[in-house]
C-alpha positions, 0 to 999 in steps of 0.5 A: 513525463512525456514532453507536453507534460514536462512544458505544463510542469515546469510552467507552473514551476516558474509560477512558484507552484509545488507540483505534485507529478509522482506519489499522488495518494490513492484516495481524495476525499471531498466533503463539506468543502474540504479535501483529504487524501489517503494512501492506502497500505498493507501492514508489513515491509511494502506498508511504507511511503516510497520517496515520491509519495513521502514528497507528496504528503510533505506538500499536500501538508505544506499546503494545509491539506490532511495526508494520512495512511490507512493500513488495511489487514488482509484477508485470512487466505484461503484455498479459493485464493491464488496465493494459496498454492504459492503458500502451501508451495513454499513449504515442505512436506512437514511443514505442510503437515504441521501447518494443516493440524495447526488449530484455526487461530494459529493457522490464520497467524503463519499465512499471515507471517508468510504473507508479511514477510513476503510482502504480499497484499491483497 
């Protein structure tokens, strides 16, 4: 927070506000004069809050405000996607081989367990 910013915040600290500088979810939501943020996550270990946006839902709900998470699946990779090359790279020359006889369902499963345990997301 450069100096500016630090003078507003703890402005309106001593005002008795809850400021919310780090953590603010990726999405707002308007309609019928309500508000409602969503953060937006990929399934798997990086599809959690970290501490800053953990202390921004708690006082978004303080405030009444509706704070959710939505995960969101990647998609299937393919050989048009840049981590393709990462993930036939991560394999041995075996494992490649059982990967391309795997049939389709199976196939989509081990990038998704590749992608999940890499934490990768699209």
């Amino acid at each position: 927070m450069n100096e500016r910013e630090q003078k507003i915040y703890d402005k309106y600290i001593a005002e008795g506000y809850d400021v919310i500088k780090a953590g603010a979810p990726d999405l707002i939501l308007l309609k019928d004069e309500q508000i409602a943020f969503v953060e937006v996550k990929s399934p798997g270990p990086n599809g959690k809050l970290n501490e800053a946006q953990k202390r921004a839902f708690i006082l978004l709900r303080k405030h009444g405000f509706s704070a959710k998470i939505e995960i969101v699946q990647p998609p299937p990779i393919s050989r048009e996607d840049s981590d393709y090359n990462a993930f036939m790279r991560s394999m041995t020359r075996r494992e490649r081989d059982e990967y391309i006889n795997l049939p389709d369902p199976e196939r989509t499963k081990a990038v998704d367990d590749w992608l999940t345990s890499r934490g990768v997301s699209t």
